[in-house]
N, C-alpha and C positions, 0 to 999 in steps of 0.2 A: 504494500500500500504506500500512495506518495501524498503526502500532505504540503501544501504551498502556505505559506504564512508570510505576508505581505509586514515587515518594519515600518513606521512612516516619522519621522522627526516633523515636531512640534513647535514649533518656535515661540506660538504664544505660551504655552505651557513650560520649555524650555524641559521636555520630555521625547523617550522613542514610545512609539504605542505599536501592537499588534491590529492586526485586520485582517485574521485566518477567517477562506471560507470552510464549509461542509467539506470533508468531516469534523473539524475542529471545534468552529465556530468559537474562539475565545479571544478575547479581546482583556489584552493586559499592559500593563503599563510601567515604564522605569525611567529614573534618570540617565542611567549607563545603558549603552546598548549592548555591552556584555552580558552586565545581570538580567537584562531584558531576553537576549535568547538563551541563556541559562535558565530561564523561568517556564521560558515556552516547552524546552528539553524536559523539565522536571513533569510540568505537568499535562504535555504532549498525551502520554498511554493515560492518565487517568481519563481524558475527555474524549480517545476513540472509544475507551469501553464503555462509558453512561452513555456516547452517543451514538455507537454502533455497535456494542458488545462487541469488538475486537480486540485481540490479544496478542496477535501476530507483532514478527517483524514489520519495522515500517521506515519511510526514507522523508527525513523533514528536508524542505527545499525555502529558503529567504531569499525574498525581492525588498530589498533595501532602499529607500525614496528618502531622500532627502534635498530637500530645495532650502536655499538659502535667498533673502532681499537684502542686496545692497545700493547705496546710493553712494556716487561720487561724488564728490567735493572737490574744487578746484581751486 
């Protein structure tokens, strides 16, 4: 099984959040984007199996977004 979990950095919040679809669906949030996908790894197999009773082997895949606004000054 391959689960896609979507990173996105926050700028208002000055956070990274998650935006996994099905099967995951969890939505978490951290200041470090380390402990942010160490969070998602920890609790990746607890939400296939409330959400799909699976138990298997599975492959996590991160699409990382992060945008920044800057403005030049002269």
């Amino acid at each position: 099984m391959t689960c896609k979990v979507k990173i996105v950095w926050d700028n208002e919040s000055d956070s990274w959040y998650t935006d996994a679809d099905a099967p995951l669906n969890m939505v978490l949030t951290s200041g470090s984007f380390d402990a942010l996908v160490e969070r998602v790894r920890m609790a990746a197999p607890d939400m296939l199996e409330l959400n799909e009773g699976y138990k298997g082997p599975f492959k996590l895949i991160f699409e990382v977004i992060r945008e920044d606004e800057m403005e030049l000054v002269s």
